[in-house]
C-alpha positions, 0 to 999 in steps of 0.5 A, spaced: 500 500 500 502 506 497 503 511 502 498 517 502 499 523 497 499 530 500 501 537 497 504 542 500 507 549 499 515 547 498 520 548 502 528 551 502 529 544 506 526 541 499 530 544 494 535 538 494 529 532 492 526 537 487 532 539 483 533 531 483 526 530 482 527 535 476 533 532 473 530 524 473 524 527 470 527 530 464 534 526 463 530 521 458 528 528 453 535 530 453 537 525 447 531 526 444 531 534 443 538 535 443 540 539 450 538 539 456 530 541 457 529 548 460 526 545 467 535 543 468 537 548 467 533 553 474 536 553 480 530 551 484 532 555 490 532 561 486 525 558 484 522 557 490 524 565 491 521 567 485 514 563 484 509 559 487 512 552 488 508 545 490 510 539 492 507 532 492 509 528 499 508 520 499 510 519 506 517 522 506 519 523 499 518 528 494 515 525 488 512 530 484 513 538 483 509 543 480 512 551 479 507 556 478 507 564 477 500 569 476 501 573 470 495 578 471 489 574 469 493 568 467 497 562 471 504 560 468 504 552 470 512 554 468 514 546 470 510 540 472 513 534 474 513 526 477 518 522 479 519 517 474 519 511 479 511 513 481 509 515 475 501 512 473 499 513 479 496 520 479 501 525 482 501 529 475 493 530 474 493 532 482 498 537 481 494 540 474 487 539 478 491 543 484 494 548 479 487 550 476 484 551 483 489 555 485 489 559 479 481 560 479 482 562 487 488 567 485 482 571 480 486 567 474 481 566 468 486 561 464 492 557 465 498 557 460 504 553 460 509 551 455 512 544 453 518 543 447 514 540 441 518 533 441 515 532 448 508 529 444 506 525 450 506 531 454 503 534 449 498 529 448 496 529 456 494 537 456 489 535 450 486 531 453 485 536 461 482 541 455 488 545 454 488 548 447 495 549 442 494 557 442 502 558 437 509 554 436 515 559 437 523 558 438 525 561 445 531 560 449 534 556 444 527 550 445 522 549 440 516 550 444 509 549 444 504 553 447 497 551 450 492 554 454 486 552 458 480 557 460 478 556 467 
């Protein structure tokens, strides 16, 4: 039986596991793009400075991570992700679901979030939340996607 899953406003003391977290999470696109994914590139203590950040607990261990930043009327969803060992068992959509709450308490009428074009299964899986392909643009160096969900 699976320890219960619990979220919370991350911590200084967390920046190691999710920077880790982070780093498994993303490795396996690195082939596939050419370069590290943005998302290994943030310092994550500077990030917890900087942005809303919420982490996923299973008993003592940090297994999904989500970075969020209000633009006005919009949430950034900037970064989600779950450890590779515990994907499956819905960390990723409760971290959406939590994303979407969080955004329409903060007054936010959409959430936005971007992802490089060759991670088609991310891509895939915002279709099937409801976020819709709003353009594709180069930035940074990533060829980006760009989706949006009204709320």
């Amino acid at each position: 039986m699976r320890p219960t899953l619990t979220l919370r406003k991350a911590q200084p003391a967390d920046v190691e596991a999710i920077t880790a977290l982070v780093q498994a999470a993303y490795s396996p696109y690195i082939e596939r793009i050419g370069k590290a994914p943005a998302p290994m590139l943030d310092d994550y203590r500077q990030v917890l400075a900087d942005c809303d950040v919420q982490v996923a607990v299973q008993g003592l261990q940090v297994v999904g991570v989500l970075v969020m930043e209000c633009e006005g009327e919009q949430m950034l969803l900037a970064n989600v992700a779950v450890l590779p060992a515990c994907k499956g068992q819905g960390i990723g959509k409760a971290l959406m679901t939590f994303c979407e709450t969080h955004a329409l308490q903060a007054g936010c009428k959409a959430v936005r979030l971007y992802t490089h074009e060759r991670m088609t299964e991310n891509i895939e899986i915002y279709h099937k939340l409801g976020y819709v392909e709003t353009h594709r643009a180069e930035e940074q160096g990533f060829a980006r996607v760009f989706m949006r969900k009204a709320l």
